[in-house]
N, C-alpha and C positions, 0 to 999 in steps of 0.2 A: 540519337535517342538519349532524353537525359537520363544519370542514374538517381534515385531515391537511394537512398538510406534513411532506416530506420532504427531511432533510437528506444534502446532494450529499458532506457530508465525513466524515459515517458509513458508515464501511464494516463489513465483517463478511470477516477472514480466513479462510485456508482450514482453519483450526484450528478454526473457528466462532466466536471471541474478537470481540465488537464492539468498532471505537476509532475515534478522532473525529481525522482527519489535520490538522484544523484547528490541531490542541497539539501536532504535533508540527512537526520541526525540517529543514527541507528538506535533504538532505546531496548527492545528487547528481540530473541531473534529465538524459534522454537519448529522442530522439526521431527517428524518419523519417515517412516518409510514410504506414505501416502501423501504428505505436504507439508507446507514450513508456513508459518505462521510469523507476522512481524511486525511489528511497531516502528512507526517510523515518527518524529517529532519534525513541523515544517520547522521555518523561520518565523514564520504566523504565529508558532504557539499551538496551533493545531497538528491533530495526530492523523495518521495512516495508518490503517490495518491494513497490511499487504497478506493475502491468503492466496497460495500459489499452490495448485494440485497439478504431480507429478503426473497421471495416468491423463490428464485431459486438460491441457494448461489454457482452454477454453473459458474453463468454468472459474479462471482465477478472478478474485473480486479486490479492491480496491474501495476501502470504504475510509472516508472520511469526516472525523469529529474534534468539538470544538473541547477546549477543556471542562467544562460543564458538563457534557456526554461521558468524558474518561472519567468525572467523580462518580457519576450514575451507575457507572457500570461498576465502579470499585464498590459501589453498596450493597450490592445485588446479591 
């Protein structure tokens, strides 16, 4: 029987894009007792929201934007 392993630093956005956070470039990293929150910068130039909820690591989300999208929301 072959074995699978599965890699913890592959993800899949919610755009369905797969990328591997391992390459990319930590930018900010924010956390309580409910979930941690974090920026990730690819090689692209583009960013990752990594939102990772401790009680239900289910609902963790993966969103991904272009630099255009991070001024938008810096304005906001």
């Amino acid at each position: 029987m072959p074995v699978t392993t599965v890699n913890p630093n592959v993800v899949t956005t919610t755009c369905g894009r797969q990328l591997d956070l391992s390459t990319t470039t930590l930018v900010m990293e924010r956390s309580n007792s409910l979930f941690s929150y974090n920026i990730h910068k690819l090689e692209t130039g583009e960013y990752v929201i990594v939102e990772k909820f401790y009680a239900n690591p289910f609902n963790n989300r993966y969103i991904l934007l272009n630099d255009e999208q991070i001024e938008l929301l810096k304005n906001l």
